[in-house]
C-alpha positions as a Markdown table, in Angstrom:
| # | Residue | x | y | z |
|---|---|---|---|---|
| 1 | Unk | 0.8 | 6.2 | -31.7 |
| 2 | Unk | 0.3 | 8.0 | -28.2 |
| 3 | Unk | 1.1 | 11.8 | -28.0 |
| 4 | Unk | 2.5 | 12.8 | -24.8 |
| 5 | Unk | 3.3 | 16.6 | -23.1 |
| 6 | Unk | 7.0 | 16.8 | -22.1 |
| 7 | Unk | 9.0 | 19.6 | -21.0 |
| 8 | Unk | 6.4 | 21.9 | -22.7 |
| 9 | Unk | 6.5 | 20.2 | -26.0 |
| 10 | Unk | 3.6 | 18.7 | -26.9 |
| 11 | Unk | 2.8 | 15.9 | -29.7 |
| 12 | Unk | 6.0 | 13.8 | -28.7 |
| 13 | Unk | 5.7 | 10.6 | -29.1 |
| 14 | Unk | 5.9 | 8.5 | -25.6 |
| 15 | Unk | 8.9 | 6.6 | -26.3 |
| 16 | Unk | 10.5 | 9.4 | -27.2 |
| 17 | Unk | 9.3 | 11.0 | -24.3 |
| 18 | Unk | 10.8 | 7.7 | -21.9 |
| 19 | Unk | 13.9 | 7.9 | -24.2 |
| 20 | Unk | 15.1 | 11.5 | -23.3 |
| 21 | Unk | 14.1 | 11.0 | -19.9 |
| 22 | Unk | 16.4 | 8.2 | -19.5 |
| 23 | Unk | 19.3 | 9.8 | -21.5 |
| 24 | Unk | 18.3 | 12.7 | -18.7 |
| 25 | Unk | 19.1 | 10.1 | -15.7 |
| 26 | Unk | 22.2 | 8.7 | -17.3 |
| 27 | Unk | 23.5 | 12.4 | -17.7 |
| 28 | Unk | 22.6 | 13.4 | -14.3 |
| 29 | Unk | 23.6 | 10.6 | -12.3 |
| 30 | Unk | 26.9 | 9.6 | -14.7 |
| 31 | Unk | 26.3 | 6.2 | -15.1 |
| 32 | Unk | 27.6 | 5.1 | -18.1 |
| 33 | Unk | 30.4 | 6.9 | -17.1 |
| 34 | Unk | 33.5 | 6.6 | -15.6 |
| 35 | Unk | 33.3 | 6.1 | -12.0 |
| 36 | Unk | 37.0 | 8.2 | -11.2 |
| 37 | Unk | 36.5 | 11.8 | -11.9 |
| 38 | Unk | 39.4 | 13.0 | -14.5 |
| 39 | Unk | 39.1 | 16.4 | -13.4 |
| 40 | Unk | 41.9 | 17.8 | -11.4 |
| 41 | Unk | 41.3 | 21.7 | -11.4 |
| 42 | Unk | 38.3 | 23.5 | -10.2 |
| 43 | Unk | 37.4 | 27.1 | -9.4 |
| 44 | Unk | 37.1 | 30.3 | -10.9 |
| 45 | Unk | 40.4 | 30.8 | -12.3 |
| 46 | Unk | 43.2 | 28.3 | -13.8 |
| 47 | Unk | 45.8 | 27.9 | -11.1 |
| 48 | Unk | 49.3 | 28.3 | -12.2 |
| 49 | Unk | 51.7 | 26.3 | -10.0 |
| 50 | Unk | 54.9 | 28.5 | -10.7 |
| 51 | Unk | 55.5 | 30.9 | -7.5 |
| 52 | Unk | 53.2 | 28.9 | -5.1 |
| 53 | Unk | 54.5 | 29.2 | -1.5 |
| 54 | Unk | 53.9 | 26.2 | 1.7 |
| 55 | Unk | 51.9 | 27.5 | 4.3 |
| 56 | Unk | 54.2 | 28.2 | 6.8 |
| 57 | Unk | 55.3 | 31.4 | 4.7 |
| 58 | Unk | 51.7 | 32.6 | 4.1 |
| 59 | Unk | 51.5 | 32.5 | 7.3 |
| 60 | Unk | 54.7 | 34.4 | 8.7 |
| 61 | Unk | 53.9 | 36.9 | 6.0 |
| 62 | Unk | 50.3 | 37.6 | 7.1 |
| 63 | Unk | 51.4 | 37.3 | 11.3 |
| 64 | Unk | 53.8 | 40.7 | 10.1 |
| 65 | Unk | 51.1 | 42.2 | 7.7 |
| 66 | Unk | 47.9 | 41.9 | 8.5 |
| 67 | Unk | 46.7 | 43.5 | 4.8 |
| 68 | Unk | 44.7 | 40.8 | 2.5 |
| 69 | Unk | 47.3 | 39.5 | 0.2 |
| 70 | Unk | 46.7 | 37.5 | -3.1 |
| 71 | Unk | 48.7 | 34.5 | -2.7 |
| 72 | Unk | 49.2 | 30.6 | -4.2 |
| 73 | Unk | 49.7 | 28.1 | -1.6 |
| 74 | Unk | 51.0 | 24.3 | -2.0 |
| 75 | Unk | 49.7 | 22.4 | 1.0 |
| 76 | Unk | 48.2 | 18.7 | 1.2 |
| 77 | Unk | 44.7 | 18.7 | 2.5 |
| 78 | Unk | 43.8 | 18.0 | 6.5 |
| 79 | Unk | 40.5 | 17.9 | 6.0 |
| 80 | Unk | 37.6 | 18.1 | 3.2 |
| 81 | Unk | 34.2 | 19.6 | 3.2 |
| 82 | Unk | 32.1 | 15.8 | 3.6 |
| 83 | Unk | 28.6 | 17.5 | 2.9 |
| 84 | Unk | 30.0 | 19.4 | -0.8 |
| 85 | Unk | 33.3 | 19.6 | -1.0 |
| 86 | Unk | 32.8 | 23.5 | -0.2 |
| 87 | Unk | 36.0 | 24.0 | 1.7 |
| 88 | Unk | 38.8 | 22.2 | 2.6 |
| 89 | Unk | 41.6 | 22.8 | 5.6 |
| 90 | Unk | 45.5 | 22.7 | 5.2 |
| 91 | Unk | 48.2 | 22.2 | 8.2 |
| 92 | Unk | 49.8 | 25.6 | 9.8 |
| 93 | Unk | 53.2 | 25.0 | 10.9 |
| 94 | Unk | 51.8 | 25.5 | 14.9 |
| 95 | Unk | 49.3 | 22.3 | 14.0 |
| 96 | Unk | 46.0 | 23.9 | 13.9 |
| 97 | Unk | 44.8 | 24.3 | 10.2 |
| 98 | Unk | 43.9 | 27.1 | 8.0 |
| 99 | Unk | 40.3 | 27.3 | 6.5 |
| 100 | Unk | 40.4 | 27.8 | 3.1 |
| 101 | Unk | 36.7 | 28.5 | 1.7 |
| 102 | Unk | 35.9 | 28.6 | -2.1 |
| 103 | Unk | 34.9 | 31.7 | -3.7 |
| 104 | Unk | 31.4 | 31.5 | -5.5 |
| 105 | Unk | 30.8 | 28.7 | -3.3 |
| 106 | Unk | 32.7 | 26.1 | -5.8 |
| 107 | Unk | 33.0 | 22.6 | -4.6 |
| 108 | Unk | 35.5 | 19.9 | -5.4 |
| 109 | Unk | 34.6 | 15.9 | -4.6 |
| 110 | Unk | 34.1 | 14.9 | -1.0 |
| 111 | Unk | 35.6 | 11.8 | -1.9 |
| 112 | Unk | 38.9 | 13.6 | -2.4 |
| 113 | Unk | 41.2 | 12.0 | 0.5 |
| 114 | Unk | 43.0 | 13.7 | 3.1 |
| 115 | Unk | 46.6 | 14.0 | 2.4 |
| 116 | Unk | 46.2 | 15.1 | -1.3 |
| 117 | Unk | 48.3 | 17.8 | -2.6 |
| 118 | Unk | 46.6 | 20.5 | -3.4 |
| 119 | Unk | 48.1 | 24.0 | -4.9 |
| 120 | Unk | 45.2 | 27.1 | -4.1 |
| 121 | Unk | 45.0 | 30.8 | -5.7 |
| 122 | Unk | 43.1 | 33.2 | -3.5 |
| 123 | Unk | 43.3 | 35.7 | -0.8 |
| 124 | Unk | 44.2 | 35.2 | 2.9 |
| 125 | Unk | 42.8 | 37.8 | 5.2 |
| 126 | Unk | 42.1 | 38.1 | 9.4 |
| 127 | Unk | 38.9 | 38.1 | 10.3 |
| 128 | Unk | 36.5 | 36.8 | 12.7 |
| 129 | Unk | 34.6 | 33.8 | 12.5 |
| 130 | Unk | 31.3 | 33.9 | 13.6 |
| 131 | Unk | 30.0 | 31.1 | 16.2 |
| 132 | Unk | 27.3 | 30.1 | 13.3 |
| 133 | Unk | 30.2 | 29.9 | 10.7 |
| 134 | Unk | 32.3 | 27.7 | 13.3 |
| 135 | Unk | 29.6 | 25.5 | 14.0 |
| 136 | Unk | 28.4 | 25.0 | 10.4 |
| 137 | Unk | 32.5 | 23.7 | 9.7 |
| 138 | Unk | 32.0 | 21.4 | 12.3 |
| 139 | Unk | 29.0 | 20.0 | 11.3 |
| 140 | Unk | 30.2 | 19.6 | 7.9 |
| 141 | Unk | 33.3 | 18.5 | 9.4 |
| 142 | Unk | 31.5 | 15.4 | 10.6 |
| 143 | Unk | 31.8 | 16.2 | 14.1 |
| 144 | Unk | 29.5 | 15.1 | 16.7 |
| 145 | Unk | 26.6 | 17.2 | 18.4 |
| 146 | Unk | 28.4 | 17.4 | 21.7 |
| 147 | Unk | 31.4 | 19.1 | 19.8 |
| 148 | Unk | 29.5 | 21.5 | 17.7 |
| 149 | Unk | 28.0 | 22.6 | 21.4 |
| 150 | Unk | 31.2 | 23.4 | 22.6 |
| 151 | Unk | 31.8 | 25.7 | 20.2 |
| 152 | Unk | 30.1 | 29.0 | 21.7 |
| 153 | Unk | 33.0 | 32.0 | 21.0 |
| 154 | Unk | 34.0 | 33.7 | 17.7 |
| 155 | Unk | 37.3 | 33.4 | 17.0 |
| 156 | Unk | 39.7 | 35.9 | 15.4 |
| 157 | Unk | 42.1 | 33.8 | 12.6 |
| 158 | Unk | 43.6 | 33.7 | 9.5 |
| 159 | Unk | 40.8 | 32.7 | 7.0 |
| 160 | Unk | 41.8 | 32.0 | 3.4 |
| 161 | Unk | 39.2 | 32.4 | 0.1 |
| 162 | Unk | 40.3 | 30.5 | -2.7 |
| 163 | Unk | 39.4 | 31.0 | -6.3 |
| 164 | Unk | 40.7 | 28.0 | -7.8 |
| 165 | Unk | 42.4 | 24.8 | -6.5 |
| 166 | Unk | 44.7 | 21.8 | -8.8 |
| 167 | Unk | 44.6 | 18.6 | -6.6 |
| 168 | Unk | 47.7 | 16.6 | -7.2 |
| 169 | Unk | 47.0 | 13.1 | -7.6 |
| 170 | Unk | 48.3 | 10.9 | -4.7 |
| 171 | Unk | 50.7 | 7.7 | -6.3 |
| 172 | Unk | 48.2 | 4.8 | -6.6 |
| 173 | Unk | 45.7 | 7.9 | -7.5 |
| 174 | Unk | 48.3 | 8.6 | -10.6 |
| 175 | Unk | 48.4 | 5.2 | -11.4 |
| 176 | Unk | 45.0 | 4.3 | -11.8 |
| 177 | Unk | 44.7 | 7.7 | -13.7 |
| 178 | Unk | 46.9 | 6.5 | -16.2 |
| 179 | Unk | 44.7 | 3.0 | -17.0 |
């Protein structure tokens, strides 16, 4: 029988070597899994529903006091981080969206669609986004090269960092959920 090093133990036999290695790929890479992620909460903190307010009260709350307030929102999601999943933006009642970037740097799936329901725990504040910060959204936004070179002024906005974010599952996302 051959002895193999692996992972800094050594007199392993190789097929026990090839074996964890491809229990290793399967657990990295899912397969053998389920293809539709189950999870429906990520973050740093559990989010509890109860008290959540829409956006459009966040944001007449902050436009009167501009102190950093701890807040749950309920919004569906205009757009979603395509690169990680590390932000996401909802609609403000004017039509422009609020940022909302995760805490820790927490991601949720890019595959998550816009349009999903999404109830968020964290902090809004003002402050102002650097031209660097703008840029990097837009690229990760999906923009194009000539759009991300417009972008050459910090703006001063509402910015909002969640902690923890439950996606509501869409109807046909519910159902197949259920199977």
């Amino acid at each position: 029988m051959f002895i193999v090093w692996y992972s800094g133990i050594k007199a392993l036999p190789i097929w026990l070597g090839l074996a964890l290695q491809f229990f290793y790929f399967l657990l990295v890479f899912g397969i053998g899994g389920c293809a539709v992620s189950k999870k429906m909460e990520f973050g740093i903190v559990s989010v509890d529903p109860n008290g959540a307010i829409p956006v459009s009260e966040l944001v007449a709350r902050m436009n009167e006091n501009k102190t950093p307030q701890t807040v749950t929102i309920k919004a569906p999601l205009s757009a979603v981080c395509q690169n990680a999943g590390c932000w996401v933006q909802v609609p403000k009642p004017d039509g422009s969206s609020l940022m909302v970037r995760f805490k820790n740097h927490f991601t949720i799936p890019p595959s998550t669609p816009v349009g999903t329901e999404a109830i968020i725990h964290g902090t809004a504040y003002w402050d102002t986004v650097s031209v660097k910060a703008l840029q990097h959204f837009a690229e990760d936004a999906g923009k194009s090269k000539e759009e991300i070179s417009r972008i050459n002024k910090p703006e001063f906005k509402l910015n909002f960092e969640g902690d923890g974010i439950k996606l509501i599952p869409q109807e046909g996302e519910k159902k197949k959920r259920l199977n």
